[in-house]
N, CA, C and O atoms as CSV, one atom per row, in Angstrom:
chain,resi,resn,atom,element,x,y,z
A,1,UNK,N,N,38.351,-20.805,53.229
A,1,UNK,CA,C,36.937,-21.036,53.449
A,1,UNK,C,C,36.278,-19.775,53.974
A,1,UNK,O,O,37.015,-18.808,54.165
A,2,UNK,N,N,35.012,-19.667,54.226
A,2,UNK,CA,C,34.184,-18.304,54.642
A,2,UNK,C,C,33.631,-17.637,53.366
A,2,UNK,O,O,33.345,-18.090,52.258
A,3,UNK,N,N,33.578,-16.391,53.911
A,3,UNK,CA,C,33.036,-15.642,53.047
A,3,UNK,C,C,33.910,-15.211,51.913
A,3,UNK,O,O,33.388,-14.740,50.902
A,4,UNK,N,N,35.584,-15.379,52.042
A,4,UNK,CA,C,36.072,-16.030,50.351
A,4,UNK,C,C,35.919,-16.496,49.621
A,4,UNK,O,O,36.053,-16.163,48.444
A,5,UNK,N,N,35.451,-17.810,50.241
A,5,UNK,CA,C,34.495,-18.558,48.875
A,5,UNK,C,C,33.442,-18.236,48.036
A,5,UNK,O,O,33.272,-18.764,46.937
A,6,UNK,N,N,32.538,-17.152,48.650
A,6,UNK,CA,C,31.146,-17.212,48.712
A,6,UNK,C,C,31.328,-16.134,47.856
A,6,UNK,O,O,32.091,-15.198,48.089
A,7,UNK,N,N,30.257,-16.323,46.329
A,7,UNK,CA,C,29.479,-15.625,45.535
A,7,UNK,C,C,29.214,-14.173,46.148
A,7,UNK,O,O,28.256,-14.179,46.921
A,8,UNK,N,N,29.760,-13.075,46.007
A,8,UNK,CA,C,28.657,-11.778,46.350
A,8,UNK,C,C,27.545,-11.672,45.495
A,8,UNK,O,O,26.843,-10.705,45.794
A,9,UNK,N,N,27.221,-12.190,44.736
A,9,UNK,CA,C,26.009,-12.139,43.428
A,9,UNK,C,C,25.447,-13.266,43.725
A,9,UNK,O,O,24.261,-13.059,43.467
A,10,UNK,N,N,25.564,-14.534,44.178
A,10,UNK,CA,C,24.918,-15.764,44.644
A,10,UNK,C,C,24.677,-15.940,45.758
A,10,UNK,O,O,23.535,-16.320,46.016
A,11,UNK,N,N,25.562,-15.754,46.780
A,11,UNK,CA,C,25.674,-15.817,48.012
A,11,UNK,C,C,26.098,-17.595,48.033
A,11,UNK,O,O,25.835,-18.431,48.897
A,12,UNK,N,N,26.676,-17.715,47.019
A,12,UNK,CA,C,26.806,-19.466,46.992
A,12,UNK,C,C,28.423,-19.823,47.117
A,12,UNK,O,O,29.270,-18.945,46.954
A,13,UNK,N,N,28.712,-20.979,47.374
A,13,UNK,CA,C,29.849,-20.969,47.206
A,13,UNK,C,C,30.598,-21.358,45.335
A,13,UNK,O,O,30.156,-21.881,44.312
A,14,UNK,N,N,31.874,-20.744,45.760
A,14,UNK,CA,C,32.695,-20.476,44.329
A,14,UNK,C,C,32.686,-21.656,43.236
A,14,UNK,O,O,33.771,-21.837,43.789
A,15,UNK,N,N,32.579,-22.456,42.429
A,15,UNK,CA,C,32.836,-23.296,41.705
A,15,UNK,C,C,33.973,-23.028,40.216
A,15,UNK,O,O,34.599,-23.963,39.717
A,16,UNK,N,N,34.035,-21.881,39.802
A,16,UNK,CA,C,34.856,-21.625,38.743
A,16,UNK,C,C,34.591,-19.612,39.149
A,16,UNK,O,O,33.880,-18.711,38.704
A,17,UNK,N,N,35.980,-19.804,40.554
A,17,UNK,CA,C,35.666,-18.162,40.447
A,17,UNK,C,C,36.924,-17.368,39.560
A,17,UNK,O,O,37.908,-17.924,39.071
A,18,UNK,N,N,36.577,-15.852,39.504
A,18,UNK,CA,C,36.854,-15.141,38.101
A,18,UNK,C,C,36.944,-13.684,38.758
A,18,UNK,O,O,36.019,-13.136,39.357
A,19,UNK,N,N,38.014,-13.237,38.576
A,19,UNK,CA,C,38.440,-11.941,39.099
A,19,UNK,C,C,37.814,-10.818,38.241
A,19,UNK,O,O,38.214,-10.660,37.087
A,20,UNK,N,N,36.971,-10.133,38.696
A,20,UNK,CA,C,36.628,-8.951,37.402
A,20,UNK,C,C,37.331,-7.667,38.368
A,20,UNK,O,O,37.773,-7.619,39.516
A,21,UNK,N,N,37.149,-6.482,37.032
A,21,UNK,CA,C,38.322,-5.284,37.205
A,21,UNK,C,C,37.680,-4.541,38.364
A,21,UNK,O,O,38.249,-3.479,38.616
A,22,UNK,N,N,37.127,-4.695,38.772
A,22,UNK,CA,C,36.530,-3.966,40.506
A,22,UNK,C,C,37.517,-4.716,41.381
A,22,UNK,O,O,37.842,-4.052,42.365
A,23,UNK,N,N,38.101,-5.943,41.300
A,23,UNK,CA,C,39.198,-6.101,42.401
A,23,UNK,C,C,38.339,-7.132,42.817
A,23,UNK,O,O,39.123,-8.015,43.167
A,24,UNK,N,N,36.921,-7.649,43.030
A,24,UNK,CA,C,36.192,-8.829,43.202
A,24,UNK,C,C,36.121,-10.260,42.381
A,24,UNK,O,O,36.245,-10.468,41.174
A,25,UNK,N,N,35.892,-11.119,43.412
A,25,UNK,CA,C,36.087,-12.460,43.123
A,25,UNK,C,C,34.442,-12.516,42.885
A,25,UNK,O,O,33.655,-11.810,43.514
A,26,UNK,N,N,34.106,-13.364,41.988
A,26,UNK,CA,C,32.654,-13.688,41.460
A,26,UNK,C,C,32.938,-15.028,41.110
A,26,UNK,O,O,34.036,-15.471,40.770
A,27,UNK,N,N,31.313,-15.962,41.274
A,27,UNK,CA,C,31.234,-17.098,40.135
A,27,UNK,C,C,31.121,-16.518,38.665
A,27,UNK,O,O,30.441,-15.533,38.376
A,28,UNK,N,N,31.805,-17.189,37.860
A,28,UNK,CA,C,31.691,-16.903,36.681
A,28,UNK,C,C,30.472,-16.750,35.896
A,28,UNK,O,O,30.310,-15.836,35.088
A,29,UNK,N,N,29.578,-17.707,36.160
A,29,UNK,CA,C,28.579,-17.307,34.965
A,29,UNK,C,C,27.748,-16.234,36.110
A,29,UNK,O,O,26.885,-15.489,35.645
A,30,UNK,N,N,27.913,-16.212,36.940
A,30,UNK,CA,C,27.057,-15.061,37.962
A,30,UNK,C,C,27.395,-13.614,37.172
A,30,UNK,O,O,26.488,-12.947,36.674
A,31,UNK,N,N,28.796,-13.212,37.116
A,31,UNK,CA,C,29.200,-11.972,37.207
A,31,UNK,C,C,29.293,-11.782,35.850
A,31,UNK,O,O,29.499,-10.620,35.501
A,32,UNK,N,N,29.148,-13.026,34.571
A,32,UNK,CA,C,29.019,-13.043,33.315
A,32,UNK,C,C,27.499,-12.853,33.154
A,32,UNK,O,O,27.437,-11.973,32.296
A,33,UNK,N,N,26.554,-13.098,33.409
A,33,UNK,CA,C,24.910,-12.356,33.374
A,33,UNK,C,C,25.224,-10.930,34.165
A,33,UNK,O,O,25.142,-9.914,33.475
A,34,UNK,N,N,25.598,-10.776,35.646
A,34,UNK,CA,C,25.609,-9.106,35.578
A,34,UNK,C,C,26.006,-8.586,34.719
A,34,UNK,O,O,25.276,-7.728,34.223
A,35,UNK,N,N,27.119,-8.789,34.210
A,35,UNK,CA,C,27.345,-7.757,33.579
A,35,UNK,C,C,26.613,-7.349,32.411
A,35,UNK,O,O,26.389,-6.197,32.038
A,36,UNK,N,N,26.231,-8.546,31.826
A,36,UNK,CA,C,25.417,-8.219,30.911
A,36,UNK,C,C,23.521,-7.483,31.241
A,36,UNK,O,O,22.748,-6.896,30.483
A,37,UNK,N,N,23.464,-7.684,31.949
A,37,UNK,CA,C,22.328,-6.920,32.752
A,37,UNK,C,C,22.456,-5.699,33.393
A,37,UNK,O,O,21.374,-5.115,33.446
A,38,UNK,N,N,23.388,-5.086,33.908
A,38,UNK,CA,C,23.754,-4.252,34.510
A,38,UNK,C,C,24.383,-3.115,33.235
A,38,UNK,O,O,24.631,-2.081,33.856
A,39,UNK,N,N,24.649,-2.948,32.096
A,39,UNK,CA,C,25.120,-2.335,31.574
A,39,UNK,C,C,27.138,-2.518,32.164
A,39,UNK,O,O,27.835,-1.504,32.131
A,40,UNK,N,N,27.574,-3.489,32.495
A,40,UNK,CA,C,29.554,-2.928,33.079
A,40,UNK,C,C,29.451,-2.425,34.350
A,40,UNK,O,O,30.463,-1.813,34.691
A,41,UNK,N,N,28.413,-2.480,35.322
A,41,UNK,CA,C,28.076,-1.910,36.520
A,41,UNK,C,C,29.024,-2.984,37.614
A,41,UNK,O,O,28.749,-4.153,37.345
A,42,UNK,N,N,29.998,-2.878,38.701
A,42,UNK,CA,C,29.863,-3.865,39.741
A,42,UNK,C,C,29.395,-3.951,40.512
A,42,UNK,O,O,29.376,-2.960,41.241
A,43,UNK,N,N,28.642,-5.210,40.964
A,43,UNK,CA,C,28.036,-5.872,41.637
A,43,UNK,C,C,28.051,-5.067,43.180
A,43,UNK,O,O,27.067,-4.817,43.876
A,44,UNK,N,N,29.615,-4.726,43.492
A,44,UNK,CA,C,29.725,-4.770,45.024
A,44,UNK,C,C,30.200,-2.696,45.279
A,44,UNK,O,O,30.411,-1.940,46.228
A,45,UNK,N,N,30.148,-2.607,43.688
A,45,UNK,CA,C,30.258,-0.936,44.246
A,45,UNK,C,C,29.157,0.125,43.548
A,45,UNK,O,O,28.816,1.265,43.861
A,46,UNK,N,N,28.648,-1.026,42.156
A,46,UNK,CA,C,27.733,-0.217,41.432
A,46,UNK,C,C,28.773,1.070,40.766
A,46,UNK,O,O,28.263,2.158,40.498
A,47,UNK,N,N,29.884,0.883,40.595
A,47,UNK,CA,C,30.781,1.379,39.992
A,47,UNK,C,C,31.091,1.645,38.647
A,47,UNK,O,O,32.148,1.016,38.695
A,48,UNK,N,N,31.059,2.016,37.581
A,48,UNK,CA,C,31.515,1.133,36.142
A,48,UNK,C,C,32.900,0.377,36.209
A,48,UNK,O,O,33.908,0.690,36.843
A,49,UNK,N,N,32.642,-0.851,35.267
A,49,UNK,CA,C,33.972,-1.977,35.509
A,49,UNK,C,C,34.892,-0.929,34.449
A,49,UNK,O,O,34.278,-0.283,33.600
A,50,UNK,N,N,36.138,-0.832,34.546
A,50,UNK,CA,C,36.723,-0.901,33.762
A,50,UNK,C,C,37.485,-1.499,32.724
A,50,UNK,O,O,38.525,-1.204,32.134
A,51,UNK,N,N,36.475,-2.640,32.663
A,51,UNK,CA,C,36.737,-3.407,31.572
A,51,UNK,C,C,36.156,-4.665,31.545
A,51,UNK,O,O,36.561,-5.263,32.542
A,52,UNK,N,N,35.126,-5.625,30.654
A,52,UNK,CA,C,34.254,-6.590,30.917
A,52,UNK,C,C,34.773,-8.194,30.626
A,52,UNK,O,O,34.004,-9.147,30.496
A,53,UNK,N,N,36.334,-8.262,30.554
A,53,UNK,CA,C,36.702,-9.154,30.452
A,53,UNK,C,C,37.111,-9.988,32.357
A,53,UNK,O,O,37.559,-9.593,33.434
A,54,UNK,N,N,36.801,-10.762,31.995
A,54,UNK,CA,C,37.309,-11.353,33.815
A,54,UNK,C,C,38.477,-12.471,33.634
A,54,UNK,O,O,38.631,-13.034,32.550
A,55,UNK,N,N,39.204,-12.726,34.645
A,55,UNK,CA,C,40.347,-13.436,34.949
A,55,UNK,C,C,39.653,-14.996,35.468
A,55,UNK,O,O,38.662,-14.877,36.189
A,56,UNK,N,N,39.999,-16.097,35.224
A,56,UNK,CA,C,39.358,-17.169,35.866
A,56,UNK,C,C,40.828,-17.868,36.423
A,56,UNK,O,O,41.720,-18.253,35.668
A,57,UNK,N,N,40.856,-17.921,37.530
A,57,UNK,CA,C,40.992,-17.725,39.148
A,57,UNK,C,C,41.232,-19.653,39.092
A,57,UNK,O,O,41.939,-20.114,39.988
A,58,UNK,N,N,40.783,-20.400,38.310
A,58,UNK,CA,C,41.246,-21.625,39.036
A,58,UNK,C,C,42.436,-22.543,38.531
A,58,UNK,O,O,42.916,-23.580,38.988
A,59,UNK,N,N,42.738,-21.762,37.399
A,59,UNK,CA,C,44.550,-22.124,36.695
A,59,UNK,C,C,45.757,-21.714,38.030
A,59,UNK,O,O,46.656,-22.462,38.416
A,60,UNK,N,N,45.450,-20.332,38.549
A,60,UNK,CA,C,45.817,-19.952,39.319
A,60,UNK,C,C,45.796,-20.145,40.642
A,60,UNK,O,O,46.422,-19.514,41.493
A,61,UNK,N,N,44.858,-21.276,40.826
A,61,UNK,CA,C,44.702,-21.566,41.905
A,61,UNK,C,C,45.137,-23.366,42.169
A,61,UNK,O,O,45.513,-24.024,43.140
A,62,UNK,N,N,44.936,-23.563,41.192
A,62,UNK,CA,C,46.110,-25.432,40.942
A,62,UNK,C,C,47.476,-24.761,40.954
A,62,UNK,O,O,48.017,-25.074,42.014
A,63,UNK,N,N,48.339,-23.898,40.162
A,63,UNK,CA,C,49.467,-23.863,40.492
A,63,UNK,C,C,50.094,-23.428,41.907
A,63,UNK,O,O,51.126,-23.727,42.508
A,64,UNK,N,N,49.195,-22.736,42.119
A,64,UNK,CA,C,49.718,-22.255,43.651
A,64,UNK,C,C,49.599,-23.780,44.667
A,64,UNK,O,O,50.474,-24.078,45.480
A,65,UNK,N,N,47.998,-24.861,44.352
A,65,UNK,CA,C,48.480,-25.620,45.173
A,65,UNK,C,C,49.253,-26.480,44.783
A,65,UNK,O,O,49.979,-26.921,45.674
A,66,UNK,N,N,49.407,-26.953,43.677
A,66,UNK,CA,C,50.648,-27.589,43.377
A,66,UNK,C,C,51.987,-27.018,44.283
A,66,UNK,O,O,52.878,-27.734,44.742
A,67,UNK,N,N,51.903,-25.845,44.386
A,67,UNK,CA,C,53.491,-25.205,44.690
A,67,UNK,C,C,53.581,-25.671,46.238
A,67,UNK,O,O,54.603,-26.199,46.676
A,68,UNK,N,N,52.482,-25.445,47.000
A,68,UNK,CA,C,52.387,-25.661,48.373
A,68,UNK,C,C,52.725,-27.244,48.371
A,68,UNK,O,O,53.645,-27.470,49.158
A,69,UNK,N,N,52.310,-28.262,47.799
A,69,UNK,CA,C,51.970,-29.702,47.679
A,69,UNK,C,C,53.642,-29.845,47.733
A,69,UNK,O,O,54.135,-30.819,48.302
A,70,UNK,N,N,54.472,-28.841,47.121
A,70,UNK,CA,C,55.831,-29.434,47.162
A,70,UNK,C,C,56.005,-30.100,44.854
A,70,UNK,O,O,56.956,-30.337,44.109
A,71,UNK,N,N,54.862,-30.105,44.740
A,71,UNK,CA,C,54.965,-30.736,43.072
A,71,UNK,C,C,56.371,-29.741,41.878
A,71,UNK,O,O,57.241,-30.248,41.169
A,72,UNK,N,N,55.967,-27.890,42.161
A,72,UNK,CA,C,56.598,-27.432,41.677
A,72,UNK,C,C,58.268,-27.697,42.194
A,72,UNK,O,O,58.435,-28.493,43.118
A,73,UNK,N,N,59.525,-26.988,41.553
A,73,UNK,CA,C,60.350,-26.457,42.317
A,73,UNK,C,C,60.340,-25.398,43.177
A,73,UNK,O,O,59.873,-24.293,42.905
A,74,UNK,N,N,60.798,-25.682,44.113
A,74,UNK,CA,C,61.126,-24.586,46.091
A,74,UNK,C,C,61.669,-23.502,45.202
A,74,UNK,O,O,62.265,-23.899,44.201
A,75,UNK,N,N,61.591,-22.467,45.349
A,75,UNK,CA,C,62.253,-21.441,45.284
A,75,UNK,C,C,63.979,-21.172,45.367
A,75,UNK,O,O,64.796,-20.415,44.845
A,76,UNK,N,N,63.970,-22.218,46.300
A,76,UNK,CA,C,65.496,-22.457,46.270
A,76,UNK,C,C,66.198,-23.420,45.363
A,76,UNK,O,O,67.407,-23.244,45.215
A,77,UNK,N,N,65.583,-24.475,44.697
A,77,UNK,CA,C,65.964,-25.252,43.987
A,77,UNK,C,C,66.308,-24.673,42.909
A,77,UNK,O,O,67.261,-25.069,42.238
A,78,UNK,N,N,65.349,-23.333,42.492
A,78,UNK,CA,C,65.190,-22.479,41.806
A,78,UNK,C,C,66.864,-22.111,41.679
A,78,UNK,O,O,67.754,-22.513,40.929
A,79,UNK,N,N,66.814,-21.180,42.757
A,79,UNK,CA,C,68.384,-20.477,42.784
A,79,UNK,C,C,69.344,-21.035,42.779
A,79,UNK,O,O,70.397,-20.648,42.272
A,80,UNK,N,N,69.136,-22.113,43.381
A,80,UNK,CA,C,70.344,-23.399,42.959
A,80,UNK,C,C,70.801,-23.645,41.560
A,80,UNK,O,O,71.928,-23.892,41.131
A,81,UNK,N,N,69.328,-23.484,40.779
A,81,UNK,CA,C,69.501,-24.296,38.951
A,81,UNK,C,C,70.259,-22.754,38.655
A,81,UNK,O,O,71.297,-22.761,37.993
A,82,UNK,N,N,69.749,-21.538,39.129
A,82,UNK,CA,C,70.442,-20.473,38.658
A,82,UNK,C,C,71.463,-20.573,38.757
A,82,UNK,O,O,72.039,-20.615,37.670
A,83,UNK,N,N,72.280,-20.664,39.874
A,83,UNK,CA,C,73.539,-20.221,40.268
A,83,UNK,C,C,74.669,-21.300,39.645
A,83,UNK,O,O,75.799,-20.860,39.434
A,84,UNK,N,N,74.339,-22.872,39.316
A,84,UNK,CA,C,74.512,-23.864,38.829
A,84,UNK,C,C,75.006,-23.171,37.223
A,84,UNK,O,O,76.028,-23.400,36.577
A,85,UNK,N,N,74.005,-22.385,36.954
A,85,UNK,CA,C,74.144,-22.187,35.434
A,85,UNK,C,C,74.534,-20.989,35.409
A,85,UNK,O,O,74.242,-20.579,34.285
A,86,UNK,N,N,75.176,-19.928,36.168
A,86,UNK,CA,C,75.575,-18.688,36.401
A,86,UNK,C,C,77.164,-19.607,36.160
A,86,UNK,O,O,77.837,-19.428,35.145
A,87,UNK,N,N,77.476,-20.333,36.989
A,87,UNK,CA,C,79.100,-20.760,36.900
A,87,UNK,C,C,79.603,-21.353,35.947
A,87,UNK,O,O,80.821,-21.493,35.838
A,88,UNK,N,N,78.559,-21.898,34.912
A,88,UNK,CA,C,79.053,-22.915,33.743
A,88,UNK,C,C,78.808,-21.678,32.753
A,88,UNK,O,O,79.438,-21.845,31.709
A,89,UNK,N,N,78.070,-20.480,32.779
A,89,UNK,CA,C,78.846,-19.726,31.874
A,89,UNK,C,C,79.788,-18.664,32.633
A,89,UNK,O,O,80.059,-17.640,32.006
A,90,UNK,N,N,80.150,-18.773,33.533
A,90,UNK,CA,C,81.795,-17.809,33.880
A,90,UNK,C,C,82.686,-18.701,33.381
A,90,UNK,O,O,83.657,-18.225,32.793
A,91,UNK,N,N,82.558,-20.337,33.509
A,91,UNK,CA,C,83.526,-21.219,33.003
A,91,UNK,C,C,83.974,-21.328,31.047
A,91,UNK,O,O,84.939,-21.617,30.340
A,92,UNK,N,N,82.591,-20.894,30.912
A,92,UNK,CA,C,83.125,-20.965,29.268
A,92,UNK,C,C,83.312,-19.864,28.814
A,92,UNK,O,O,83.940,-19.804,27.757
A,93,UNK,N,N,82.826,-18.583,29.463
A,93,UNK,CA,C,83.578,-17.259,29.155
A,93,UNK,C,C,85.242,-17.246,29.743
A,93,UNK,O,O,86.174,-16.538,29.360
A,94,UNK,N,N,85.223,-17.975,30.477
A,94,UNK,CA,C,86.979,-17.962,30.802
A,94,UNK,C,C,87.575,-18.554,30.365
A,94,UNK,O,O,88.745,-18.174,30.321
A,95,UNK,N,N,87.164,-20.183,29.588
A,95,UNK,CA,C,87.346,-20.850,28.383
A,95,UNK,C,C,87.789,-19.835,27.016
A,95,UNK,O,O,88.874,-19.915,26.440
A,96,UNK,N,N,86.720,-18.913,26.672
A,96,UNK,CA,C,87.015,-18.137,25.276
A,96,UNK,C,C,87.566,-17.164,25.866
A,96,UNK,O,O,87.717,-16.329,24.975
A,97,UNK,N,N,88.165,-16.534,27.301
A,97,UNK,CA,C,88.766,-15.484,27.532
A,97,UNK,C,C,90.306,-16.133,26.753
A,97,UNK,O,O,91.049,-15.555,25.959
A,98,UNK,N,N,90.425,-17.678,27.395
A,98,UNK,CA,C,92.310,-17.895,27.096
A,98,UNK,C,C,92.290,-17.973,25.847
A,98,UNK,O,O,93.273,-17.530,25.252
A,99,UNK,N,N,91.235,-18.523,25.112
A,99,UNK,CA,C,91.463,-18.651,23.589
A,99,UNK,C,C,92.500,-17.149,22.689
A,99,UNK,O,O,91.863,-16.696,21.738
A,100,UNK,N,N,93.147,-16.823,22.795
A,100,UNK,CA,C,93.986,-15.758,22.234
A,100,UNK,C,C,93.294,-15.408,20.207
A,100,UNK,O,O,93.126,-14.282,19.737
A,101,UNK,N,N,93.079,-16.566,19.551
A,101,UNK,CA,C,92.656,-16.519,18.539
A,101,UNK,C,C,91.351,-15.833,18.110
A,101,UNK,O,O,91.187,-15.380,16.977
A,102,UNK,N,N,90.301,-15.780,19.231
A,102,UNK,CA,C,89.126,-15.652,18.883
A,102,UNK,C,C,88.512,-14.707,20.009
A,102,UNK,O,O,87.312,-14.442,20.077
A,103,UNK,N,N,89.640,-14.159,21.025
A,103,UNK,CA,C,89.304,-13.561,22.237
A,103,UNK,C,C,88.302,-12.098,22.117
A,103,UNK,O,O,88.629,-11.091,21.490
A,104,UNK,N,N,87.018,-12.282,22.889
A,104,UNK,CA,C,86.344,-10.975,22.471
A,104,UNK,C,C,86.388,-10.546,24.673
A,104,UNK,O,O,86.212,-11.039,25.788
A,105,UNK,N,N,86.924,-8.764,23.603
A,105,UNK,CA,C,86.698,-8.302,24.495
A,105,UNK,C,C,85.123,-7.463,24.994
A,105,UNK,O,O,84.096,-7.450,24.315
A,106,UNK,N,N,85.266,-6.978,26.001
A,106,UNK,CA,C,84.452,-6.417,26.493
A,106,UNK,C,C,83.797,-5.022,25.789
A,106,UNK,O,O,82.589,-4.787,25.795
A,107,UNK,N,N,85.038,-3.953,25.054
A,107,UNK,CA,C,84.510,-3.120,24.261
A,107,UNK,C,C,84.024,-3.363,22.856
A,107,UNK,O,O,83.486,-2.544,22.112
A,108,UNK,N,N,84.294,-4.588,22.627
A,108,UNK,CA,C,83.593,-4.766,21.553
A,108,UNK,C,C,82.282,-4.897,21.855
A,108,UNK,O,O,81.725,-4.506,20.829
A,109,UNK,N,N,81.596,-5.150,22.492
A,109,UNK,CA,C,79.868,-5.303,22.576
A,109,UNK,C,C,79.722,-4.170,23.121
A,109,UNK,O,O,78.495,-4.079,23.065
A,110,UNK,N,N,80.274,-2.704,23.887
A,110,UNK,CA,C,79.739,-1.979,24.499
A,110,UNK,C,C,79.493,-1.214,23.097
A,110,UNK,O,O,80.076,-1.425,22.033
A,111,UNK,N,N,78.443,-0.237,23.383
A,111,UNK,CA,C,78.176,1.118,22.540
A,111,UNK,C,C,78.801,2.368,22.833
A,111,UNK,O,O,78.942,2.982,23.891
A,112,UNK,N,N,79.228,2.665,21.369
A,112,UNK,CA,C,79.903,3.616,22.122
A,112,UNK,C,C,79.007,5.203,21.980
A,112,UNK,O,O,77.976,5.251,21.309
A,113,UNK,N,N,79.504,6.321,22.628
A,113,UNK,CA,C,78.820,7.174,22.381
A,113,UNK,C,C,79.222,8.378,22.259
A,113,UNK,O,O,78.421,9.272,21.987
């Protein structure tokens, strides 16, 4: 809340905010008329943008609270599913290590040089 929320071009608060390439948060259709009025100018440095496409900020802002809410997987659950699936393939590479018939070694996939 504060002045995060708040429009520098409105002075309003955010409803669908949108990252443009100055590093500022804007309402969208706010900083979509500057720019078009301004010639690519920003708002908060009078700078040229380097580039007139903007990021919209509220996809990014449901997943993050989803993540807080607990909805996504923890980070650790994360490393868990990794490490879970790190051992079931050491198990079937040690599976086709005993296989003698079909056994690949290690220099076969390296390059040589």
């Amino acid at each position: 809340s504060g002045a995060a929320t708040v429009c520098p071009i409105t002075l309003e608060p955010m409803e669908n905010p949108v990252l443009a390439s100055d590093g500022h948060v804007y309402e969208e259709s706010a900083i979509t008329r500057w720019i078009e009025r301004s010639l690519g100018k920003s708002p908060c440095t009078n700078l040229p943008l380097d580039h007139m496409e903007v990021l919209r900020l509220g996809p990014l802002a449901t997943a993050v609270e989803h993540f807080l809410r607990g909805c996504l997987p923890s980070p650790v659950g994360v490393l868990e599913q990794a490490a879970a699936a790190l051992e079931q393939v050491q198990t079937s590479t040690a599976r086709l290590e005993g296989k003698s018939a079909h056994s690949c070694r290690r220099q076969d996939f390296e390059r040589s040089e």
